[in-house]
Steps between C-alpha positions, in 0.01 A plus 500: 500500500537261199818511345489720134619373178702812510486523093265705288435520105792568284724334828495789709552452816223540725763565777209387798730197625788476727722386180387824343625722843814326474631498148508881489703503769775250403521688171525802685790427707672311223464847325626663807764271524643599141425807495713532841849321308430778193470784746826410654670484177334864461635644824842320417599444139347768329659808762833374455485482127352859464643644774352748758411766257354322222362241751283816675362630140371161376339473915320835429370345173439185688273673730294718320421237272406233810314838703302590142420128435376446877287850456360405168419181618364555907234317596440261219632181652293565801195578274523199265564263812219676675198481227656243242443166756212600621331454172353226359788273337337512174510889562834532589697586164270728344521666887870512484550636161243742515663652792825491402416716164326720723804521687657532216314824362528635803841527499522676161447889633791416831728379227445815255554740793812275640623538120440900475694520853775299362524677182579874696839383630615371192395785311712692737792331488473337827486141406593379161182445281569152398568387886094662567407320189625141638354515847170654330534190295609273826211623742235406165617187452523434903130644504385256244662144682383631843119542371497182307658270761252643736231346330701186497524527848110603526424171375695320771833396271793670717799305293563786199428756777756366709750447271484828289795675729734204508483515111480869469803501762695261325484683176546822650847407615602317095406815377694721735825271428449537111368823487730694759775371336432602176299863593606578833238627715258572181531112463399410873210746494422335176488165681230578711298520143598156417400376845131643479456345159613151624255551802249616266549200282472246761169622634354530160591140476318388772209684426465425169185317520335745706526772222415275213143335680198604399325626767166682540467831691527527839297764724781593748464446877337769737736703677847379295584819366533646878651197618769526219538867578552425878761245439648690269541832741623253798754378293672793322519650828673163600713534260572828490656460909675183398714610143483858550827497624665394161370850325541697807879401498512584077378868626672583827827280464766348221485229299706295683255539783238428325663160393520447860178591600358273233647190646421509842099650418504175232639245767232604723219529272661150376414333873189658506312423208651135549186489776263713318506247247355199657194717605418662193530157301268310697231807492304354204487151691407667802236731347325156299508311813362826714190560183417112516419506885285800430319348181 
């Protein structure tokens, strides 16, 4: 087969040549790469300055925020990556966008009910209002920079996608040094605020252009709604056997256990996405190369 240009209007990639399969992958194990030097910090630096109790409160926030995210967000890299490439390039970013606002919307009622469930403990006392109001606030902002850089990813551009957790990561741990130190463990809970903004503001960044085109409507694909849903339910069951642990610790044991709990569940889900990634990076590329063979 004739080698492809690989580039479309607007210099999207067309992510049909072997250039195109490999790029994604070098930016995903570059991302992998930092992201595995900020988790270490993580697992290190930021236990021994909080210290076992306070280290296991702000891992309970950690989680529900990454489990809510995840849940919110199921299925939509594996829908973009599916449907996205295997339109016509000109096609592609009216495609992406489309779905990702529908992804969006979708996501509105989950969110409302996650918000109501939050709201009963603090209205009982249980958890202190403002701490619900910052992960609320965390998991939305988390939501948002998950949907948008999968339609950056949709589009075959893996180098925002891969680098949103090494950035996110990175400020996570400035803010817990600043913040801890000035608020205790209000401050580090706080933190995990500042992080989702900076993660939000670096995929808004790369998708700038994407939200500012004008673009024409787009009839979406047969059969993506129960694709999305599929991926969606395999993956928050995924999820809910790998970090489960985390918020079963919060209920049945201490903090302190918690803490512990948190590290060696995040080591391990460290080493494992470190693989997923190079497969889910190289899906769009592998989905435009699969549709051209067809066409």
């Amino acid at each position: 087969m004739p080698e492809r240009s690989g580039r479309g209007p607007d210099g999207l990639a067309d992510a049909g040549t072997l250039a195109d399969l490999r790029r994604p992958v070098v930016a995903g194990v570059l991302g992998k790469g930092a992201e595995g030097l900020t988790l270490v910090a993580l697992a290190t630096v930021v236990p021994r300055l909080l210290g076992p109790a306070d280290y296991g409160r702000l891992s309970v926030v950690l989680t529900l925020v990454a489990v809510g995210s995840v849940a919110l967000t199921l299925g939509g890299s594996t829908l973009l990556a599916r449907y996205v490439p295997a339109a016509p390039v000109e096609h592609r970013p009216a495609l992406a966008r489309a779905l990702a606002l529908r992804l969006a919307r979708n996501r509105i009622a989950p969110f409302a009910l996650l918000a109501v469930v939050a709201a009963v403990p603090a209205a009982a006392g249980r958890v202190p209002p403002a701490t619900a109001a910052l992960v609320l606030v965390a998991l939305a902002l988390n939501v948002a920079a998950t949907l948008a850089l999968q339609a950056d990813l949709g589009l075959g551009r893996a180098a925002a996608w891969s680098a949103r957790y090494p950035v996110q990561n990175t400020v996570l741990i400035g803010a817990v040094v600043v913040l801890h130190s000035a608020a205790g463990a209000d401050g580090a809970i706080a933190a995990v605020t500042v992080a989702g903004a900076a993660g939000l503001a670096l995929a808004l960044a790369a998708t700038a252009s994407l939200w500012r085109a004008a673009t024409a409507p787009v009839q979406l694909p047969d059969g993506a709604a129960r694709f999305g849903v599929l991926a969606g339910a395999t993956g928050a069951l995924t999820q809910l056997v790998q970090r489960g642990g985390v918020v079963a610790a919060a209920l049945l044991a201490t903090a302190e256990d918690t803490g512990h709990a948190a590290v060696a569940i995040g080591m391990a889900m460290a080493a494992t996405y470190a693989v997923t990634q190079s497969f889910v990076v190289t899906l769009p590329a592998l989905t435009a190369r699969l549709s051209c063979w067809w066409r």
